[in-house]
N, C-alpha and C positions, 0 to 999 in steps of 0.2 A: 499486630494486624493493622491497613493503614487503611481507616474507612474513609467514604466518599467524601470529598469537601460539601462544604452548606452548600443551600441554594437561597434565594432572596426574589421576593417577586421586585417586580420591576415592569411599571406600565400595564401591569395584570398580568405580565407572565415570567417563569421562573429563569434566572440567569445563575449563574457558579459564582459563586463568591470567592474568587480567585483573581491572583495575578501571578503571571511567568514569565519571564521572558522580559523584553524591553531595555538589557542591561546596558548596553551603550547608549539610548537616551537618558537614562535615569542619570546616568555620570556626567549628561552634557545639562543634564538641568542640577545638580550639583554644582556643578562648576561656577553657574549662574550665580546659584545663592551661594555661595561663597564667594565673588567677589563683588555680592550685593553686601552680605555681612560685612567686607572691609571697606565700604563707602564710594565703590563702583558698580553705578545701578546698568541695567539690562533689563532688556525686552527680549520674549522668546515666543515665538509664533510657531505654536505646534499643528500641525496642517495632516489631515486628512481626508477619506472619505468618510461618510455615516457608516457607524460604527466599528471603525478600526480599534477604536482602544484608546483615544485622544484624553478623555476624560479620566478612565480609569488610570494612566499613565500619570497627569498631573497628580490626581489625589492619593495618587500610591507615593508619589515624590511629597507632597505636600504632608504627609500623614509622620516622615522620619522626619520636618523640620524641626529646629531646637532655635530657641531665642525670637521667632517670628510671628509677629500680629499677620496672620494668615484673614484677607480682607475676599471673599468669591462671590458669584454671583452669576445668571446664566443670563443670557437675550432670550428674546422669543421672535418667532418670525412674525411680524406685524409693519405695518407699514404706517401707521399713526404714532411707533416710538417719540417720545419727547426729545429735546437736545440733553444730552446730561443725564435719559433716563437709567441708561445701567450705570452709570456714576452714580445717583442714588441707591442704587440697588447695593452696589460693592459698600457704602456709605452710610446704610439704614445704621438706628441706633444699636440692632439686635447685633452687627457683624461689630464695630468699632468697642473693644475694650474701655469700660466705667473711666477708667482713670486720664485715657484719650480725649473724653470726649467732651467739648465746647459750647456754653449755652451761647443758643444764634442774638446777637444784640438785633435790639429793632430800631425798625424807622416807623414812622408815623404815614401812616399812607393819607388816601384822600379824604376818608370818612374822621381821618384821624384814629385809626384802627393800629397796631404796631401788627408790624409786617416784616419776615427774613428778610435781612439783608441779600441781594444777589450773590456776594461774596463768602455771604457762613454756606455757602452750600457747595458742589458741582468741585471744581478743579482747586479753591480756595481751602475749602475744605480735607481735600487729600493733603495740600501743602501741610496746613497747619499738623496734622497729623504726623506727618513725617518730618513736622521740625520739631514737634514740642518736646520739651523736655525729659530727656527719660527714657524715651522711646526707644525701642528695638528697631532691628531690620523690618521689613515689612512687605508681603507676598500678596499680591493681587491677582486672583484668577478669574477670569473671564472666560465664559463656558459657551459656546455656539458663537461667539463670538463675529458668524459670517453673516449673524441681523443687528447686531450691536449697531447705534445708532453713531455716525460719525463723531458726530460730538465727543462723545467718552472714549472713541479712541485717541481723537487727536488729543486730549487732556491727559491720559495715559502716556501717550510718546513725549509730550512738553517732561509730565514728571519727570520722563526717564533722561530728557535731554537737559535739565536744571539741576539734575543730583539728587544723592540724596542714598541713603541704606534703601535701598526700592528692586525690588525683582517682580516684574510682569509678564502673566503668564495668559497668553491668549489660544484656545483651542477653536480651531475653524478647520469648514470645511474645505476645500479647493474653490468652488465658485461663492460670490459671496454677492451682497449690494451694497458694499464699501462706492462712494464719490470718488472722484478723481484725486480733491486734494487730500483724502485721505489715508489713500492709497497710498500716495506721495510723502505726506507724511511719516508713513511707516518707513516707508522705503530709506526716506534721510536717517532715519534716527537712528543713535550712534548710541551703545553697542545693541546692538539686534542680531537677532540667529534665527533660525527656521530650523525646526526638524520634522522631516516628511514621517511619517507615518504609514506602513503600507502593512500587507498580508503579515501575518506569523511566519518564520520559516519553516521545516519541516520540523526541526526539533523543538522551538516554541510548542508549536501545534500541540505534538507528540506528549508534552509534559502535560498541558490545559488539560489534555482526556485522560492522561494518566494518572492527574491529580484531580479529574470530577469523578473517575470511577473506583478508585481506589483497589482495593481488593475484587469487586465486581469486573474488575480490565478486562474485556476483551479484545485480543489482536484484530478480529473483526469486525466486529464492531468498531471498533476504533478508526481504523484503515478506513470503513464508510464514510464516519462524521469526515475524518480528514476531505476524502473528494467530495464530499455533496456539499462542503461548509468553503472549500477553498483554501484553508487557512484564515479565513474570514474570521476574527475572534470574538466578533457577535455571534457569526452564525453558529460557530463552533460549541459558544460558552450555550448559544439556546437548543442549540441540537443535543447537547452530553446530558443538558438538564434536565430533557424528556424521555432521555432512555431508561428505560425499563425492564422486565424479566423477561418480555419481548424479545430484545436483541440475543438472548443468549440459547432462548429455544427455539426461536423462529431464524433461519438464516435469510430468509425473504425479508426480513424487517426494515422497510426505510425508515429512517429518523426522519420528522417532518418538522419544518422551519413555523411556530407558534403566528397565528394571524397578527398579534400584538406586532411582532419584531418586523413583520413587515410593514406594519404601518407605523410605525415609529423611521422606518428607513425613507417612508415617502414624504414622512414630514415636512413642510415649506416648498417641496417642487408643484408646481402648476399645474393644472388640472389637464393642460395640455400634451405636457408628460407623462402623469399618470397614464392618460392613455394612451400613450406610444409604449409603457412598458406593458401594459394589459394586452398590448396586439401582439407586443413581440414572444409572449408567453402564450398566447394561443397560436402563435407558426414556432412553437416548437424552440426559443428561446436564441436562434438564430435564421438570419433571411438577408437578402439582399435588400439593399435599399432600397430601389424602385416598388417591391413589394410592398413592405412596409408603407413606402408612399401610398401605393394604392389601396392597401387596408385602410388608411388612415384619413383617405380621399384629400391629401396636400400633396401640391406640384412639390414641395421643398419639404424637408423635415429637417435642416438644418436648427432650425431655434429649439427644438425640442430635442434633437440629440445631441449636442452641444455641451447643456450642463449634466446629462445623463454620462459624457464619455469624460466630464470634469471629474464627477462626482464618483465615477469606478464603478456605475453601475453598470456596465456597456463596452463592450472595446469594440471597434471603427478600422477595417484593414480595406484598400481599396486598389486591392491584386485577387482574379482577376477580376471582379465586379464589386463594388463601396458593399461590402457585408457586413452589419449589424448582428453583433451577439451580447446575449445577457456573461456575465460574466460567472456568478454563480448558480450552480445546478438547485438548493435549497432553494434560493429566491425564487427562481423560478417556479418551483413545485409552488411555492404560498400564495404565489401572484394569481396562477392557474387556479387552485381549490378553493380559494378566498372570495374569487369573480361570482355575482349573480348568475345561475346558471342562463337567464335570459340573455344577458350581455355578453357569455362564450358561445350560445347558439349565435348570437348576431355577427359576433366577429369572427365565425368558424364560417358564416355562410357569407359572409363579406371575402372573406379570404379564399373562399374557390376559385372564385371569379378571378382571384390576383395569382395564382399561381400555376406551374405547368402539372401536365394532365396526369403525370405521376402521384401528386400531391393531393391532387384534387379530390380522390374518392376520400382520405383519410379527413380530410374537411367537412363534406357533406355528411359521412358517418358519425362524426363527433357533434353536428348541428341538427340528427334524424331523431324523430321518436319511433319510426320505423322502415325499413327499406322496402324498395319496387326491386322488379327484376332488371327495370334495364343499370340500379346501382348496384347492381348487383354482378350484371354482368361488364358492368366497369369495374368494379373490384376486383374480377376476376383478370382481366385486362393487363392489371397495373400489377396483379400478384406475379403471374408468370412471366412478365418482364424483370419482376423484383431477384424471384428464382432464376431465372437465367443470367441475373448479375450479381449473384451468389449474397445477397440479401435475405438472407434467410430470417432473421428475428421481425425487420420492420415488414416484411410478408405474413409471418405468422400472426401479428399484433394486428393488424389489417382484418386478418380474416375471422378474427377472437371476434372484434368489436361487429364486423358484418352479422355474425350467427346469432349475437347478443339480441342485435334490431331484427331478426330475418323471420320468415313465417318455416316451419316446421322442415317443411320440406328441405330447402335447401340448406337452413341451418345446421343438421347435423353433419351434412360434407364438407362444412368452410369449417363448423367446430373439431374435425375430425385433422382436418390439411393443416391446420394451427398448429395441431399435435403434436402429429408429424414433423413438421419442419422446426417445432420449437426444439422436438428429441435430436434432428439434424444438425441442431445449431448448438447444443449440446448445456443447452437454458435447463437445468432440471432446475431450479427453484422456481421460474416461473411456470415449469410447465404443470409439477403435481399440484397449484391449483386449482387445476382445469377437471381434477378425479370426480369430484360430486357431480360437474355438470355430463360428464360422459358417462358415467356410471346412470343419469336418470333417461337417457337413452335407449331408442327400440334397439334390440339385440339386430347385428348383423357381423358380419364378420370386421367391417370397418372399427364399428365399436368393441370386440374386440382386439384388435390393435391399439387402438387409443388409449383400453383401460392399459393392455399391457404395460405404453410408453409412460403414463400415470403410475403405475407401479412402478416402473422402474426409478422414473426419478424421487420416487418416496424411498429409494433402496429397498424395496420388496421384490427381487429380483425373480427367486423361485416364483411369486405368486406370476411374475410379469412373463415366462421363461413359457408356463402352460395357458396364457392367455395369450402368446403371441404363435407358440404351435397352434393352435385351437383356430386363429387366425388365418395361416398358412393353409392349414389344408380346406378351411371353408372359400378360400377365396378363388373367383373364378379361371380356368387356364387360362382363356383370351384376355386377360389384365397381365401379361407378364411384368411389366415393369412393376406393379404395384407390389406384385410376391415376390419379384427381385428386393424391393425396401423391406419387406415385411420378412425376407430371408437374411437380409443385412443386418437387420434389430435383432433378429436370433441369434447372428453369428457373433454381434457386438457382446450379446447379453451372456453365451457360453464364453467369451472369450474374458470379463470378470468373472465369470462362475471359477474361472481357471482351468476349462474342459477342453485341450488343443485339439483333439481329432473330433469335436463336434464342433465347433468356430471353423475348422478347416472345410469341414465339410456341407454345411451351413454356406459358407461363404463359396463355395466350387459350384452350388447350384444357385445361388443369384447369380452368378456370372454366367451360368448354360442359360438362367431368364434371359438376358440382355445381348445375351452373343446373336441371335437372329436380327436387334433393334440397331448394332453400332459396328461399325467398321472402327475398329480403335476403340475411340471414346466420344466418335461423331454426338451417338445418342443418349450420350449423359445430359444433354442440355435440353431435350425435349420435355414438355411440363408434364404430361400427361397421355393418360393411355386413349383407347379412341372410345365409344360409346359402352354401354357394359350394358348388354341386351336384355339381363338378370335383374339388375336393379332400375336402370333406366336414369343415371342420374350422376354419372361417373364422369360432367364436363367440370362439376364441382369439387372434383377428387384434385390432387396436386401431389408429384412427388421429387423429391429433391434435388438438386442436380448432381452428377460425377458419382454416380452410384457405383459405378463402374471399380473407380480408383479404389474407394473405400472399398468392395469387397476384394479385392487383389489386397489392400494392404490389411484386412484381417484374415485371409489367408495364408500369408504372410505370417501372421500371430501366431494364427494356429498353429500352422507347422512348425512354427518357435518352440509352444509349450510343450508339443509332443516329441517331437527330433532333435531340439536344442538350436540355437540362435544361429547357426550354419546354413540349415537346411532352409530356416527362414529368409532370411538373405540373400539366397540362392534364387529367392523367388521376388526378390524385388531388384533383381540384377540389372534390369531394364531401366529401372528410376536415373535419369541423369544426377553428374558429381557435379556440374557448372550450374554453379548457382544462376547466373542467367538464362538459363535455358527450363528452371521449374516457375513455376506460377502457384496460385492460389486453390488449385483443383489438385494438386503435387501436396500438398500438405499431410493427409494420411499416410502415403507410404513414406515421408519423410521422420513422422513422429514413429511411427514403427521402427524403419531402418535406423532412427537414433537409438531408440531403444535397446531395439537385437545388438547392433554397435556398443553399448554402454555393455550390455551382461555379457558379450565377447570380449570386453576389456580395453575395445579400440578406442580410447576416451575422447583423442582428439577429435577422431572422426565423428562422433557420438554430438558432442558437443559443438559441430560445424550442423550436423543436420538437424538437431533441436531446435539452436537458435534460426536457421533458415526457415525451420516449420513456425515460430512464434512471426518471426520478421513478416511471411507469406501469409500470416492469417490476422484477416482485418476485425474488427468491431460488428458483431450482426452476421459476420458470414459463416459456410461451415465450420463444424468445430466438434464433431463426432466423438474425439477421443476425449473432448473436454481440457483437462488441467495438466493433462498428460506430457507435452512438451513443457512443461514450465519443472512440474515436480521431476523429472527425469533431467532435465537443463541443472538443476539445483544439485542432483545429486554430483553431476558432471562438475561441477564449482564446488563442491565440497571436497572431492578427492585431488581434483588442480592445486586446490588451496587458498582458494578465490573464496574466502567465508564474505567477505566483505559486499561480495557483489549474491553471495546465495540468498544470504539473508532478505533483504529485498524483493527477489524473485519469490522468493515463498508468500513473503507476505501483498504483494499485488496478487499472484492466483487464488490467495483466499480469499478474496474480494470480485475477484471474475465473475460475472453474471454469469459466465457463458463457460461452467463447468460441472461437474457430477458430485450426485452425492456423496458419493465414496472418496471423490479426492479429498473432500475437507479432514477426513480423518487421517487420510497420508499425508498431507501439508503439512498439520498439527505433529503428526510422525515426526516430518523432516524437522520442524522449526525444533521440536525436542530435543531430537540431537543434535541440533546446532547451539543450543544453549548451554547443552550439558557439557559440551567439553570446550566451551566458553568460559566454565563456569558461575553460571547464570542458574544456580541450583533451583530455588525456588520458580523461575519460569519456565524451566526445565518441565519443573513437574505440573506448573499449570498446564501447560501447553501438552502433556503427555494424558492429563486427565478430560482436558475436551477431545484429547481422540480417541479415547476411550468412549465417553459419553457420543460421542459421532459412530462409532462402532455401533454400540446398543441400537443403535435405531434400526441398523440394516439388517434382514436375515440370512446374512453370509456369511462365508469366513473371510474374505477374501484381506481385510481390513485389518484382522488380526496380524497379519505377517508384518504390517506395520507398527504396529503397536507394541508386537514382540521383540522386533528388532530396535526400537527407541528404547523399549525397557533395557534392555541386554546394554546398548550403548551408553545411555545414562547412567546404568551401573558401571559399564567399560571404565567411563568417565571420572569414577569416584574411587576405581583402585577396587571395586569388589567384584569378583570373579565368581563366588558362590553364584553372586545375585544376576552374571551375565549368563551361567550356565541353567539356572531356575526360568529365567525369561525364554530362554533359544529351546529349550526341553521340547517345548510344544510343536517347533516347526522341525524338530530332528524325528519326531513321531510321524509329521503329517509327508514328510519327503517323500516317502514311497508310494505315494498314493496321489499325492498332488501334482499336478503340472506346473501349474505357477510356482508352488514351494523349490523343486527339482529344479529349475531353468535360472532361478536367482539364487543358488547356493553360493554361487563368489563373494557375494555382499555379505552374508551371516556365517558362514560355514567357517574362517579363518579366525572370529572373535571364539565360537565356539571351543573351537580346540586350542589358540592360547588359555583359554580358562580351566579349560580341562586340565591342563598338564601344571598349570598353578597350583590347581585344587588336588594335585597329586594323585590325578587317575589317567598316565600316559598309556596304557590300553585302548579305554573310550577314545582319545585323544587322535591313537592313530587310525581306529575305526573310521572315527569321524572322518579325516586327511584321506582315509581311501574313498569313503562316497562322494568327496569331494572332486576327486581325481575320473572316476567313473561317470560322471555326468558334466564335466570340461574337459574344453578342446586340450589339447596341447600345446596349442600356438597361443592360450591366452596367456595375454598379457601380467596382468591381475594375479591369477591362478599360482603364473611362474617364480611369483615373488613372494607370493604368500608362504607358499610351499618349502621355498628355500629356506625362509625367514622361520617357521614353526617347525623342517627339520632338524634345524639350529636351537629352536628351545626345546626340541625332547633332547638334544643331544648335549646341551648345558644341562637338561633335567638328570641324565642318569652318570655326571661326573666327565661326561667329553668334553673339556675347555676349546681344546685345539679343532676337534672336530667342529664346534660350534658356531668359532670363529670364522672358518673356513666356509662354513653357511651363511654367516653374516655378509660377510663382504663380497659373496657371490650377489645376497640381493641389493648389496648398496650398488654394485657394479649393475643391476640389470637397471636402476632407477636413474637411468642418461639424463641428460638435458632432454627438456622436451618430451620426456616419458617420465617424470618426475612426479610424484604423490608424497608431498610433504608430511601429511600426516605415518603412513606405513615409514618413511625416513628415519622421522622423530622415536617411534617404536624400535626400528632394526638399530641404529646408531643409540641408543639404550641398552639395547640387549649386548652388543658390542661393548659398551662400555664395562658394565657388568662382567663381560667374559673377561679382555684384557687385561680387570682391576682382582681378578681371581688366579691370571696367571704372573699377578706382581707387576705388570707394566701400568705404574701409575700416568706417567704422564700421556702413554698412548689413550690410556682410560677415558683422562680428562680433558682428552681432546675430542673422544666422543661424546662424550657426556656433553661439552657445549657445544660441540654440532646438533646436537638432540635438542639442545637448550633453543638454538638461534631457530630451529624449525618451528617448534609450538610459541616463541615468540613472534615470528612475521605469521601465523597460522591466528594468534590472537588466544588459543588453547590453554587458559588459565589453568582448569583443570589437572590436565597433563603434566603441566611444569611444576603442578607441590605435590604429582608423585615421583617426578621425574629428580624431585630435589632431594626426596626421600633415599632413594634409589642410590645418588649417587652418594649421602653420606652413608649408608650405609656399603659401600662399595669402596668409599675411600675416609676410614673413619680416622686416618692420620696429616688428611693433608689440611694443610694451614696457610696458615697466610703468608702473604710475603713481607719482608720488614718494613716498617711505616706505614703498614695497611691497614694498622687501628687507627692511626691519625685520622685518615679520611672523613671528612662529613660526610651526614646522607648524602646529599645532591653529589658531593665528590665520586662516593661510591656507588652513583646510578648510573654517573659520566663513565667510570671505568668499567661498569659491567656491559655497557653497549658499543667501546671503542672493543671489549675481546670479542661482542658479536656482531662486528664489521662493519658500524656505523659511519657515516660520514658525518663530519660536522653539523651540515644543515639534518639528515635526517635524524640528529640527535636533537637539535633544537626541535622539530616537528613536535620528537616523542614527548619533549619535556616540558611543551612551550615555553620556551625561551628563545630569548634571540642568538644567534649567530655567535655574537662578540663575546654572550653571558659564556656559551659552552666555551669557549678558547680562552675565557679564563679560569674555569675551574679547572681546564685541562693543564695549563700552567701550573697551577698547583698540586695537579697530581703529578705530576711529573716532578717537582721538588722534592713532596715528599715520598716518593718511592726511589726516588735516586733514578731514574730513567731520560733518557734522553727523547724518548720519539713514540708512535703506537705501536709501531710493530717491537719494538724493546717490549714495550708494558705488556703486548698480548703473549710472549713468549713467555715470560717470565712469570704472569697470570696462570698460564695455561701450564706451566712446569710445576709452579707452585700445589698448582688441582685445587683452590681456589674461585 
């Protein structure tokens, strides 16, 4: 088991006691000291921002030297340094080894006192050190390097320009108050190097969290520290170090940036910076310049962003207007929570005044102890601009904070519209926050609705299912629009339930609401309903926009789960195929129509209107289905063959604010079985057990289909077929009953029944193949292949070779170009193989068998391939080698197993990093010893050999 790394306070607070990463700096300061060790000294000026890693870099280098009086010492930022003072410093008696070290002769001063010579000290000093006798190479680091006093650097570059066993190692920032000449200095001295220092890249990153959480990793957690940290490997290493049992039961958990590390980072900038970065964190961590200017009340703010965009805290783009941004989102949080609350009312109420009238109420809100109506009816103002420009988060967040300051009355409709549009925007972590405060609410029908949407996002769906009917029918006829929304959260809510003909019909009568309000979809855009003569208080109500689209494309669903993906389809025939011609209100029936597209089998198709629906949907806007285009995009790239690009996709929706509770447990699903037949056992089963743990929480089933079908696959994975039939048991019971289960039987129903006929019960087997057949189309795609390929293995099962075959090669024939599913390939050209090597045709065998091979090789399906190796020795337990083919080295024999699976030279050097020239000449040598002239000789003779 691989537990956490330490942690080490640091400044008062905890940082990882780690290094990762950095391996081609680490080799260029080697390089250094070794041709300091042979009496060619160097200067290396390693340059960063505050805290990149500059120091830990050095002392991780410094830490493997061998033979070296290692001489360090840091500056401080002061402006009274002495000439020569960090020369003393690098110079104290405590750094210079006993045996170095020189009693200072005196002179006789005025008093006649004996007094250091000028000479035993400062640069005279270093000399003697690195001449006297005896001495080693010798490593001088200077740490901040960008307050270090002139002086001691120009005596550092003299050293290195007179010689000497001496390697100098300077850590600085980008902006420094280095003088002219000594700048220039630097600049001549001969040999010098610089190495820039910047972010981690993804995979640095990736290991820092994986080595501060050890066995605790979560992919979630992790994926957050990455974006809130930047890659930043301060922020990173202070982010990992505060995570806690938090992150793994809270999925709302921000990791927050320690007050310590931020003022450590502000160290030595000017007070006049400081507070340009404190304004830029109360506008929200980017703004235009001119604002900024005017929070800051300077015509210019050049002097003060300047060394802010040296230093990396900031980037400076001036298309279409000079915009100032903080660069990392953590910084930002600590700058903001850190501030005297006095000093963020001031710059919050400074900042109204500097910004447009959009902006403006979120300012006064954040500077009120309590609101008036007329901010109130500016809030209101700015909200329904925000909804009709499909802003739905930064609308809800608006109207959270209004009801927080508000008097009773109108607080509960702005905390109620919050709700609402946070469940429209498809926020369930932030929204089942909101449960306690709407729960201590007077009962109305509004409330409940709200508690509904609060249940729902806690995945208490049944509980949310009879608080949102209860809703429905208390709410008044003349509010159509409002019981159009509140029929829409119904239909959403039957339609996880997995209920098709209650979502359809749910979803038939929010559209009969809306059909008197819209000609098309004119009146999707209207905020709200007119006065509501019942409560008296419905200008405060908000409902979200394109209600319209959304219930057509959950009726859509519905008719999916009940008729099958056809009839659904049929009902969003109107949606356009040109991508220019949809927009960001088109998103719903797009993620549907991918869907029904995907369980129709039409993958390409499936996968054009996913990725439209992710493309079409921005940050903050609707987002109703949630994670649903991403997790169904993924599934699309797992059957293409595109693992490379799935995995990723999964792991950004796990990190989506702006998703469902329930996805996280189908994510964890999907990631599962992408590991498992990676080979990635142990993540496998992490990743299978947080969806599990994500199930628990919800009181559905709906999550289990997930979980069932990862089991089933990661046992698929492993070669055990018991363990695939024990896992699918549960959804072959719930088939006849479920609608969701019945409408996705393509996906699970064909592992099913190869297992069955493994496990020697080809009865079950063909039962199964007929429910399968009975609830798909005939034109599926999917279906058509499967079917070919498992009549093929009941018909090898009961001794038909020929017939078997004859099924085989129908389905390799139906898998064209461009209709191609690598992984079913790799399976049907196995089964093939098997059959051929049973009717005595070795060499046609073992031509399937490495077509089998080269698929779960570009698939990356480790798994697959040591059963697939299984398989074929036992299929072909006489074939052997070709003559000379024990000679081969490994590396010979990695060369020759990827020229028989169609490599090119360069994509061999890829696989094996190496170069070019390295691979042509082991290929030279394989080619001697096999006696072969050319590849296609070797692959023939490989491949006759079955080998």
């Amino acid at each position: 088991m691989r537990a956490p790394i330490n942690r080490t306070e640091h400044d008062g607070h905890a940082l990882l006691d780690a290094f990762v990463g950095r391996a081609g700096e680490l080799r260029r300061l080697r390089t250094a000291a070794e041709e300091a060790r042979a009496g060619l000294p160097s200067l290396v000026l390693v340059r960063g921002s505050a805290g990149i890693g500059k120091t830990a870099l050095v002392r991780r280098f410094l830490a493997g030297l061998k033979e070296f009086t290692v001489l360090s010492a840091a500056a401080v930022p002061s402006a009274s340094e002495a000439a020569f003072g960090c020369l003393g410093r690098l110079l104290r008696p405590t750094a210079v080894p006993a045996q170095f070290r020189h009693r200072p002769r005196e002179a006789s001063g005025p008093a006649g006192a004996r007094q250091p010579r000028p000479e035993d000290s400062g640069p005279s000093a270093l000399r003697r050190l690195l001449d006297s006798p005896g001495a080693g190479p010798v490593a001088v680091f200077l740490d901040d390097a960008q307050w270090a006093d002139g002086a001691t650097l120009r005596a550092l570059a003299e050293a290195v320009h007179t010689g000497g066993r001496l390697c100098v190692l300077l850590a600085a920032r980008r902006s420094h108050t280095w003088d002219e000449e000594t700048q220039r200095t630097l600049q001549l001295t001969h040999p010098a190097s610089t190495i820039d220092l910047r972010e981690f890249s993804e995979t640095e990153a990736a290991d820092l969290v994986s080595a501060a959480l050890g066995d605790t990793a979560d992919r979630t957690f992790g994926r957050h520290l990455l974006l809130r940290s930047g890659h930043h490997p301060l922020y990173l290493s202070a982010l990992a170090a505060r995570q806690g049992t938090a992150a793994r039961t809270d999925r709302s958990f921000v990791p927050r940036l320690p007050a310590a590390v931020a003022r450590r980072q502000l160290r030595g900038l000017s007070h006049a910076v400081g507070e340009a970065l404190e304004a830029l964190a109360v506008l929200d961590g980017s703004t235009p310049v001119p604002v900024l200017e005017r929070v800051l009340g300077k015509p210019d703010c050049t002097s003060v962003l300047d060394p802010l965009v040296r230093e990396e805290f900031v980037t400076l783009t001036s298309v279409p207007v000079p915009t100032v941004a903080l660069r990392h989102a953590a910084l930002l949080d600590a700058l903001y929570e850190n501030m005297p609350l006095s000093r963020r009312r001031t710059l919050h109420l400074v900042a109204a005044s500097a910004v447009d009238w959009r902006q403006r109420p979120a300012h006064r809100l954040a500077a009120a102890e309590r609101v008036d109506a007329q901010l109130v009816t500016d809030v209101m103002e700015v909200v329904e601009q925000e909804i009709r420009d499909g802003n739905l988060l930064p609308a809800a967040r608006m109207l959270a904070s209004a009801a927080r300051l508000c008097d009773e009355e109108p607080a509960d409709q702005l905390l109620y519209g919050a709700v609402r549009l946070l469940f429209w925007a498809g926020a369930d972590g932030e929204l089942r926050r909101y449960g306690g405060s709407v729960a201590a609410r007077r009962p109305s029908p509004w409330r409940d609705e709200a508690l509904g949407l609060t249940e729902f996002a806690a995945g208490r769906l049944i509980s949310a299912r009879r608080l949102l009917e209860r809703a429905q029918a208390r709410l008044p006829s003349c509010l159509p629009r409002q019981r159009a929304a509140v029929l829409t959260e119904l239909a959403m809510t039957f339609a996880i339930l997995g209920q098709g003909r209650a979502t359809l019909s749910h979803a038939e009568q929010a559209l009969e609401c809306l059909a008197p309000h819209a000609s098309g979809d004119a009146g999707d855009a209207a905020p709200a309903d007119g006065p509501d003569p019942a409560r008296g208080r419905s200008q405060h109500v908000v409902v979200p926009p394109d209600q319209g689209r959304a219930a057509r494309a959950l009726a859509a669903y519905g008719a999916a789960l009940h008729d099958g993906p056809r009839t659904g389809l049929a009902l969003l025939a109107d949606l356009p195929e040109d991508a220019d011609q949809l927009g960001e209100e088109d998103v719903p029936g797009l993620t549907v129509r991918g869907i029904l597209r995907l369980t129709d089998g039409r993958i390409a198709a499936a996968t054009t209107d996913l990725s439209m629906a992710l493309v079409r949907s921005r940050p903050g806007g609707p987002r109703l289905f949630g994670a649903a285009s991403s997790l169904h995009l993924a599934t699309c790239l797992l059957l293409l063959g595109e693992w490379d690009r799935a995995g990723p996709r999964i792991d950004a929706a796990l990190v989506d604010v702006q998703s469902r509770c329930f996805d996280i447990a189908a994510l964890w699903s999907q990631r599962s079985v992408l590991d498992a037949f990676q080979g990635n056992e142990a993540e496998a089963a992490a990743c299978l057990s947080e969806a599990q743990e994500q199930s628990r929480q919800l009181d559905f089933a709906g999550p289990q289909y997930h979980t069932a079908v990862a089991r089933a696959l990661g046992a698929r994975a492993r070669g055990d077929h018991r363990g695939v039939v024990s896992a699918l048991q549960i959804l072959a019971e719930q088939s006849d009953h479920s609608d969701r289960v019945r409408v996705v039987t393509t996906s699970w129903v064909p592992f099913l029944v190869e297992s069955l006929i493994v496990c020697g019960l080809p009865d079950h087997a063909r039962a199964a193949m007929a429910g399968l057949k009975a609830v798909s189309d005939e034109s599926n795609f999917l279906v058509g292949i499967a079917e070919k390929w498992l009549h093929g293995r009941l018909a090898e099962a009961s001794g038909d070779g020929a017939g078997a075959l004859v099924r085989y090669r129908e389905a390799l024939d139906a898998l064209s170009p461009g209709r191609d599913i690598p992984l079913l390939r790799g399976l049907i050209e196995t089964s093939c193989g098997r059959a051929t090597a049973a009717m005595g045709d070795a060499a046609a065998s073992a031509g399937h068998f490495t077509s089998a091979e080269a698929a779960y090789v570009r698939l990356g399906a480790r798994a697959l391939l040591t059963e697939y190796r299984a398989q074929r020795r036992a299929a072909l337990p006489s074939a052997g080698r070709m003559p000379g083919q024990e000679a081969l080295t490994e590396r010979e024999r990695q060369v020759t197993h990827l020229v028989v699976l169609g490599h090119s030279n360069q994509e061999m050097a890829e696989e094996l990093t190496l170069s070019v020239k390295t691979i042509e000449y082991h290929l030279r040598n394989v080619f001697g010893k096999l006696g072969v002239r050319n590849r296609r000789e070797l692959r023939r003779r490989i491949r006759a050999a079955g080998s």
